[in-house]
DRENVO-815381 format. One record per residue (C-alpha): residue number from 1; residue in three letters; x, y, z. Coordinates in Angstrom, 1 decimal, padded with zeros to 4 digits. Layout:
N
+-----+-----+--------+--------+--------+
:   i :  aa :     px :     py :     pz :
+-----+-----+--------+--------+--------+
: NUM : Ala :      X :      Y :      Z :
...
+-----+-----+--------+--------+--------+
This chain:
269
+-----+-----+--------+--------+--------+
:   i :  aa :     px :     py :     pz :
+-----+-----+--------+--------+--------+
:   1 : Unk :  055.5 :  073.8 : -072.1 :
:   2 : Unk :  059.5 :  073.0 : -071.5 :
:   3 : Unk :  060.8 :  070.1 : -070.1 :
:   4 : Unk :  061.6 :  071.7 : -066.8 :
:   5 : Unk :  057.7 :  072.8 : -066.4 :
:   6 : Unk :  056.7 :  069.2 : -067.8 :
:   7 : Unk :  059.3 :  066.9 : -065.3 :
:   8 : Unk :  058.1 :  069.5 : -062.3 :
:   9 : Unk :  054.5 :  068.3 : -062.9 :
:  10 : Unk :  055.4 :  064.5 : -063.2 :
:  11 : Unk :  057.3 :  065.0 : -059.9 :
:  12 : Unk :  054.1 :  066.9 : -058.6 :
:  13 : Unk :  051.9 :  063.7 : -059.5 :
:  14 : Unk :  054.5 :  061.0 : -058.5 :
:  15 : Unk :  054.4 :  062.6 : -055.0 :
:  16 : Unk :  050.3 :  062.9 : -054.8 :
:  17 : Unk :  050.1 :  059.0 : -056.2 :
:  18 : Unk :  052.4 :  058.2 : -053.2 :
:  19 : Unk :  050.9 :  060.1 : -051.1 :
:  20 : Unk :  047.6 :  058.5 : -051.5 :
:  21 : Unk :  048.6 :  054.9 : -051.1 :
:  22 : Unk :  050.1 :  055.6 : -048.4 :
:  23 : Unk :  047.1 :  057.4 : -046.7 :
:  24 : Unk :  045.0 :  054.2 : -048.3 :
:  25 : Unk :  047.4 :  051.6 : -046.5 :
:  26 : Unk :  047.0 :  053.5 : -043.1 :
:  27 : Unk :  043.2 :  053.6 : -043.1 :
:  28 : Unk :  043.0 :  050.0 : -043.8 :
:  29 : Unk :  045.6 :  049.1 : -041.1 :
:  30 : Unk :  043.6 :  051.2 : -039.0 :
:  31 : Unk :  040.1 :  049.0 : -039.8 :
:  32 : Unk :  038.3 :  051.3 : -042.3 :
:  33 : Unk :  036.0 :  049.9 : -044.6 :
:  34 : Unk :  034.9 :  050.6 : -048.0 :
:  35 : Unk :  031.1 :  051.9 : -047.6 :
:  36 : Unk :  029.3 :  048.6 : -049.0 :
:  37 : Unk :  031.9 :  046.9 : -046.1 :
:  38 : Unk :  030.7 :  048.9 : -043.5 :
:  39 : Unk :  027.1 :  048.8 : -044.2 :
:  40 : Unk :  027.5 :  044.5 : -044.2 :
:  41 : Unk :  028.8 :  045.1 : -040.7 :
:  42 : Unk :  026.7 :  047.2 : -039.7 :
:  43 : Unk :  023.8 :  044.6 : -040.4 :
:  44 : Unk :  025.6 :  042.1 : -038.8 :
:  45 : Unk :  026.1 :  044.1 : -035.6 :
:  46 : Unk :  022.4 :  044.7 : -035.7 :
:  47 : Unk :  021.4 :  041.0 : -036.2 :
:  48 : Unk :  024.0 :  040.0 : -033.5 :
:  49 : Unk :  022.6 :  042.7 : -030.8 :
:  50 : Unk :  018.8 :  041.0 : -031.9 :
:  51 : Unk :  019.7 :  037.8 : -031.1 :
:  52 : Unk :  021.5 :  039.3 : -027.5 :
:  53 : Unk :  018.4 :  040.8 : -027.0 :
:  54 : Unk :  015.9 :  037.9 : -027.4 :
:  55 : Unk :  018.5 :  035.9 : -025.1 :
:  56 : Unk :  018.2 :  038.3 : -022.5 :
:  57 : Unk :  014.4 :  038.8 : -022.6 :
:  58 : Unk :  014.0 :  035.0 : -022.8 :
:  59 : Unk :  016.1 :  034.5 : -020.3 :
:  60 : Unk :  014.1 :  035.7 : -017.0 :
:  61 : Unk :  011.3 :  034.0 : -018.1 :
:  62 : Unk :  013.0 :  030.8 : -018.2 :
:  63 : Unk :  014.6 :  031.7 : -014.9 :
:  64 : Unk :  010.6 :  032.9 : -013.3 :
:  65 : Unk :  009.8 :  029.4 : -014.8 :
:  66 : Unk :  012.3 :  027.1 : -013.0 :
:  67 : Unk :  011.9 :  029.1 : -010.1 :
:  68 : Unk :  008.2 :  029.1 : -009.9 :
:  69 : Unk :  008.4 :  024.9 : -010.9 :
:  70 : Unk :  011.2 :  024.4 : -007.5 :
:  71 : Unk :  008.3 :  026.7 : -005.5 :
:  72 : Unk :  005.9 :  024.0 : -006.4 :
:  73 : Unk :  007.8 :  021.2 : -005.8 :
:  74 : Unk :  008.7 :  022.6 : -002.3 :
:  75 : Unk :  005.3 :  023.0 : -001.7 :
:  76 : Unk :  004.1 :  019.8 : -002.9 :
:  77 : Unk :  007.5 :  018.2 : -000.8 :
:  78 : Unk :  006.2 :  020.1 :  002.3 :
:  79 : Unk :  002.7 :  019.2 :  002.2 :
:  80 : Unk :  003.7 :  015.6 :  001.5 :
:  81 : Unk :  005.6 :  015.6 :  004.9 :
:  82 : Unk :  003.2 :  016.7 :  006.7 :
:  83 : Unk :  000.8 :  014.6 :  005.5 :
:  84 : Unk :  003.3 :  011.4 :  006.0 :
:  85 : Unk :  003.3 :  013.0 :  010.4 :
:  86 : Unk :  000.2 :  013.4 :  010.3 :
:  87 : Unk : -001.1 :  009.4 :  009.4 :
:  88 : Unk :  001.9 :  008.7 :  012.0 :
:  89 : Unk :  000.3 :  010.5 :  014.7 :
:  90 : Unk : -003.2 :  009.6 :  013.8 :
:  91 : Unk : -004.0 :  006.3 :  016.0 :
:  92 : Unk : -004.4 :  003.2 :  013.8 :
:  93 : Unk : -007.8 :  002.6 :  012.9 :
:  94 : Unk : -009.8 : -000.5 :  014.5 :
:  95 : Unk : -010.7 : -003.5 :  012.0 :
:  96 : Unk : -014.3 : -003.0 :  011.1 :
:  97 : Unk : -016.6 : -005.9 :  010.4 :
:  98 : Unk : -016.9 : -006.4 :  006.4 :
:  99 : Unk : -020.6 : -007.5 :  005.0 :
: 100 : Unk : -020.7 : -011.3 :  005.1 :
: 101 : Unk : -017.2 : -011.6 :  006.8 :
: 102 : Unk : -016.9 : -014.8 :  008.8 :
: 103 : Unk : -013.6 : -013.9 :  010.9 :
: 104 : Unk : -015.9 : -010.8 :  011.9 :
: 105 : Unk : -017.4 : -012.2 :  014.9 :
: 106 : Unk : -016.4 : -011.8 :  018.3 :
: 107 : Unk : -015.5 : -015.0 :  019.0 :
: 108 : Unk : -015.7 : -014.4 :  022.8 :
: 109 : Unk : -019.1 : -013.8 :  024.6 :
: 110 : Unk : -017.4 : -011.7 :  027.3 :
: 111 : Unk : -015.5 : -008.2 :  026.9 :
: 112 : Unk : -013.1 : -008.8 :  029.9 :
: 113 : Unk : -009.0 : -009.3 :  028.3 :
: 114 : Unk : -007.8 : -012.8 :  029.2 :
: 115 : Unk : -004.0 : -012.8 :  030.7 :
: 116 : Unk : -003.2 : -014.7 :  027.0 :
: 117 : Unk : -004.8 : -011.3 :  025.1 :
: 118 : Unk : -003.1 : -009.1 :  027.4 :
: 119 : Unk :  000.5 : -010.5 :  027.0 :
: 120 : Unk :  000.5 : -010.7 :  023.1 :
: 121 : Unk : -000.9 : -007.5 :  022.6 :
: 122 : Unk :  002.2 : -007.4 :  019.5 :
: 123 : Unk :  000.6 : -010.4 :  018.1 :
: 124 : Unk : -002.0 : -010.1 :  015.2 :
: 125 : Unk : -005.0 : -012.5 :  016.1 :
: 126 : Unk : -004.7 : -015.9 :  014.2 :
: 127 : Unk : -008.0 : -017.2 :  012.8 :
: 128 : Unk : -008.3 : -021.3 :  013.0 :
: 129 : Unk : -011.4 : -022.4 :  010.8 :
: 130 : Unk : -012.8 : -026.0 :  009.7 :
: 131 : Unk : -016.0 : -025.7 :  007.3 :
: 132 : Unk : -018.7 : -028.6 :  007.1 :
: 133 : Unk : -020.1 : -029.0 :  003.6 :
: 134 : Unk : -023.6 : -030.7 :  002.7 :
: 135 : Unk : -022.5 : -033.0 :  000.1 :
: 136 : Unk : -025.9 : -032.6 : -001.6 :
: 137 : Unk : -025.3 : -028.6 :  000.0 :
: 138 : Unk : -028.9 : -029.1 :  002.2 :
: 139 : Unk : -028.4 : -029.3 :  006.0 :
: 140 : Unk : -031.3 : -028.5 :  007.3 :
: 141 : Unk : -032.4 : -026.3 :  010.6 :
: 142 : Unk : -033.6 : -029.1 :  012.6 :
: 143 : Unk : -030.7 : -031.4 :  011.8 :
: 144 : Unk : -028.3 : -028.7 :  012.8 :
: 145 : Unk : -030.1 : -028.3 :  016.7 :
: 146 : Unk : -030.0 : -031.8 :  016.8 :
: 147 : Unk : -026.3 : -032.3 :  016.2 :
: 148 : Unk : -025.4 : -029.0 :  018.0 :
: 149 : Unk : -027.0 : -031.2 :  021.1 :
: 150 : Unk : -025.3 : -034.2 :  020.4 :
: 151 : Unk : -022.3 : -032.4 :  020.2 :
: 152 : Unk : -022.2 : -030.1 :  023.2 :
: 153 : Unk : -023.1 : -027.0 :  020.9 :
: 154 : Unk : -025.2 : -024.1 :  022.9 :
: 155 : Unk : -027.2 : -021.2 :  020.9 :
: 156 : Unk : -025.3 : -017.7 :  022.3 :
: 157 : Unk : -024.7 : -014.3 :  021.4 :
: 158 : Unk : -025.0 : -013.1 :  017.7 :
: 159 : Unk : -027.0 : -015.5 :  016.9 :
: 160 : Unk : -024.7 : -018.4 :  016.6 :
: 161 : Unk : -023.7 : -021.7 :  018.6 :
: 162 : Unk : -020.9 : -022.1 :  021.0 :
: 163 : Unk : -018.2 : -024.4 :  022.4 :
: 164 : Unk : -017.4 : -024.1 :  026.2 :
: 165 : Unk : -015.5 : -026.6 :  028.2 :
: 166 : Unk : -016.0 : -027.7 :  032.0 :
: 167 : Unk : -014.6 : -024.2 :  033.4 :
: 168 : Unk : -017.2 : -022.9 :  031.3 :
: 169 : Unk : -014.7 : -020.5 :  029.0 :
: 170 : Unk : -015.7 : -020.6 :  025.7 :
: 171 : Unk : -013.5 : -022.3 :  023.2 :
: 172 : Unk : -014.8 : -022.1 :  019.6 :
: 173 : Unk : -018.4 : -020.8 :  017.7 :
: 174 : Unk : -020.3 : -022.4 :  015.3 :
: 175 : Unk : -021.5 : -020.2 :  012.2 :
: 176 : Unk : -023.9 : -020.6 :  009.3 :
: 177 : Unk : -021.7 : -021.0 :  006.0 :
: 178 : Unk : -023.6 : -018.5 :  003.8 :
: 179 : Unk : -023.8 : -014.6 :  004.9 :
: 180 : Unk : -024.2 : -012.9 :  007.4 :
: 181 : Unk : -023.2 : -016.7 :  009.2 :
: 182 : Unk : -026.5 : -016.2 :  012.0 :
: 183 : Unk : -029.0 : -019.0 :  012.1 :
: 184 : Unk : -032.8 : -017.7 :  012.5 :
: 185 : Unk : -032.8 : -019.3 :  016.1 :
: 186 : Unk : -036.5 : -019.6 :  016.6 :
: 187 : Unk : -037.1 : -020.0 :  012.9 :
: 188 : Unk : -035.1 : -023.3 :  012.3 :
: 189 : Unk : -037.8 : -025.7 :  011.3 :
: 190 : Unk : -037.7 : -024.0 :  007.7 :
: 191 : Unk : -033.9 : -023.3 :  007.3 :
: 192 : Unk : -031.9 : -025.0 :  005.4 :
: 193 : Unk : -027.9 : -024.0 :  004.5 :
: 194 : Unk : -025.2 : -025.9 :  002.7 :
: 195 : Unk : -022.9 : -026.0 :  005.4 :
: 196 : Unk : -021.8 : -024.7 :  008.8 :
: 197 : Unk : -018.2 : -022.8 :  010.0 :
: 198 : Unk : -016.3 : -024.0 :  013.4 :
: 199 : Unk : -013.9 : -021.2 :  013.9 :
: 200 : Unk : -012.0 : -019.8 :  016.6 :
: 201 : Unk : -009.6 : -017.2 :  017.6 :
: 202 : Unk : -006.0 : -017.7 :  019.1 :
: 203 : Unk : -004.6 : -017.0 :  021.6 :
: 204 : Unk : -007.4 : -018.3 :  023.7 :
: 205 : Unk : -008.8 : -018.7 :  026.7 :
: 206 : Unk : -006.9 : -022.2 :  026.9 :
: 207 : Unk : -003.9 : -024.2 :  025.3 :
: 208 : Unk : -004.3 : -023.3 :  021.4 :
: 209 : Unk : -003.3 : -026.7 :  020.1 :
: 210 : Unk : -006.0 : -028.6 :  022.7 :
: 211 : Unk : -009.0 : -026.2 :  021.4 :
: 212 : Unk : -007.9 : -027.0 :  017.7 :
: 213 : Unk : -007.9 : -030.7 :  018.7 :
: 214 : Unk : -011.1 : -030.4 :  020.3 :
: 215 : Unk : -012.9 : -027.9 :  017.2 :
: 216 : Unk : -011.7 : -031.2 :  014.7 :
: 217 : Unk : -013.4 : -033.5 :  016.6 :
: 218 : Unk : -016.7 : -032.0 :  017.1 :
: 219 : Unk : -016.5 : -031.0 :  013.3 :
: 220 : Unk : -016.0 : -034.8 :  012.3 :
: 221 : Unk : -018.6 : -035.5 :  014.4 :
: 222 : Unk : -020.9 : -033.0 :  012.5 :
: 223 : Unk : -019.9 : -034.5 :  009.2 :
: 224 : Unk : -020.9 : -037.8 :  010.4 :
: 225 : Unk : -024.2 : -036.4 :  011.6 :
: 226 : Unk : -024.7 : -034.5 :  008.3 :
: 227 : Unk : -023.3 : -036.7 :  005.6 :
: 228 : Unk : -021.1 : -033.5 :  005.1 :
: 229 : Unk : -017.2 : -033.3 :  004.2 :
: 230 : Unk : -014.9 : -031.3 :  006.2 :
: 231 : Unk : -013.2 : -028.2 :  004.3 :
: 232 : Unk : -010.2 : -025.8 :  005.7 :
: 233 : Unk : -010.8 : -021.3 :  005.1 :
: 234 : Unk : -010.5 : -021.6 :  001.4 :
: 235 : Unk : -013.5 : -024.4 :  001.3 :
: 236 : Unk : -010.5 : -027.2 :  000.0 :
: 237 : Unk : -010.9 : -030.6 :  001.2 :
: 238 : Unk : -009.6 : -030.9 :  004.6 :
: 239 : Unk : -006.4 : -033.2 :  004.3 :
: 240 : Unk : -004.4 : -034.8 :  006.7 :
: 241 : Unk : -001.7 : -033.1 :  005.2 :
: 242 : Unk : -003.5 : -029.6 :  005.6 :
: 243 : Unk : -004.3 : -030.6 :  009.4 :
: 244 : Unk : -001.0 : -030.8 :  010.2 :
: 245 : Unk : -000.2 : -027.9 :  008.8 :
: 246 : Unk : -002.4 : -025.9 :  010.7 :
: 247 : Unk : -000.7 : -028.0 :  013.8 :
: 248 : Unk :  002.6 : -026.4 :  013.1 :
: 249 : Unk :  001.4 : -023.1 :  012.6 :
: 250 : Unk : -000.3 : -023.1 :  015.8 :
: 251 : Unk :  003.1 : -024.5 :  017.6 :
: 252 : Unk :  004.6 : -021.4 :  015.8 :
: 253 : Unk :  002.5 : -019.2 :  017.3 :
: 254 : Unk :  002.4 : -020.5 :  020.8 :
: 255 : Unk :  006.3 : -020.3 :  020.5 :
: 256 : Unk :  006.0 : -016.5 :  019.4 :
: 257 : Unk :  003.3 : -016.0 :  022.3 :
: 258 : Unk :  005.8 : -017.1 :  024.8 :
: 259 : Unk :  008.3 : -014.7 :  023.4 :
: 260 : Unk :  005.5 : -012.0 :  023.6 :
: 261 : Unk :  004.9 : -012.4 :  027.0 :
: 262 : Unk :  008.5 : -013.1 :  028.5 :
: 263 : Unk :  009.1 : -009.5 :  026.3 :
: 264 : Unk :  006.3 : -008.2 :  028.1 :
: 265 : Unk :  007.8 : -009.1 :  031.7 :
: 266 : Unk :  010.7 : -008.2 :  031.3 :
: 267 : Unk :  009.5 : -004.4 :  030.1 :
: 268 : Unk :  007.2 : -004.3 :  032.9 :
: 269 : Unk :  010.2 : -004.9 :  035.4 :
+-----+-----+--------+--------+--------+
């Protein structure tokens, strides 16, 4: 081989070796990978489009969840609401008569509204009550008709003894402490209790402060006759101090019965 033949060749190979790097430097300009590159990517592209594709079929679940949890709570919301109109439309229900419930009784024999229960129709009913204790807890049947004579007190309705003044309108009852607070009337020679209730219901019939005056006396009058002690609703001793706090709450309510009533005139006109 001459030299011409050999440098011909040389040129031949220079001009392949440049033409391959620069065919090599254009493909990876252009992105290409080396086949172990591509197949890595490839795997990542197919763990990437996995995890898409558990996000989206997650997804719409979730999305039916929240939706069906705010149906719910619409519902419940709704039916909550109507519930809340219906107890506002329904009329209040009357106070029933609990087992053994002193304050229970009708304190008035007669049905017919007095012009004082007609004008503070807005007023709750305020319970005045005075309690007289056996101290050795034995009052007995026929000491109890004897005092109730003494003291002006007449068997009535339910059972139970009653207060009326000169206008014969009935002021305040008389009760047997223990449950259901009737006395067996034609039984009485046997009885015996440990005390008896005075109690009465404002407004009345009459000034409020003169029937509590008059309920006191005749129930220190009892206590006398029964070697008793006089107790207030929650069977404390009866103080002076606790008597003239029963004073001022019955001034308080007379003051709000007067408001009551003027409200009621005025509404009427």
């Amino acid at each position: 081989m001459d030299a011409d033949t050999l440098r011909f060749i040389l040129l031949l190979a220079g001009l392949a070796l440049i033409l391959g790097i620069f065919v090599w430097e254009r493909q990876k300009k252009a992105g290409l990978r080396l086949p172990f590159m591509r197949k890595r990517q490839a795997t990542r592209s197919a763990e990437a489009e996995s995890r898409t594709a558990s996000r989206d079929r997650r997804d719409p679940v979730w999305e039916d969840a929240i939706s069906d949890l705010d149906e719910k709570d619409t519902l419940d919301a709704e039916l909550e609401r109507l519930d809340e109109i219906l107890q506002e439309e329904a009329p209040a229900p009357k106070p029933s008569q609990k087992k053994g419930e002193q304050t229970a009784f009708s304190f008035f024999a007669d049905d017919d509204a007095t012009p004082d229960e007609s004008a503070a129709e807005t007023l709750p009913e305020k319970i005045l009550q005075i309690n007289v204790a056996g101290r050795n807890r034995r009052i007995t049947g026929d000491q109890i008709m004897q005092a109730a004579r003494d003291v002006g007190l007449l068997e009535g309705d339910m059972q139970i003894f009653h207060f009326s003044d000169d206008q014969d309108r009935m002021l305040f009852s008389m009760a047997n402490m223990l449950n259901p607070g009737t006395f067996p009337m034609k039984e009485m020679n046997g009885f015996v209790t440990p005390g008896v209730t005075l109690f009465s219901t404002l407004p009345g019939p009459t000034d409020s402060m003169a029937v509590f005056e008059q309920m006191l006396s005749v129930a220190q009058r009892l206590a006398a006759l029964f070697d008793a002690e006089l107790q207030d609703s929650t069977h404390s001793d009866l103080t002076k101090q606790t008597i003239d706090h029963v004073r001022e709450e019955i001034i308080e309510y007379e003051r709000r019965l007067k408001l009551a009533r003027l409200s009621r005139k005025t509404s009427v006109r």
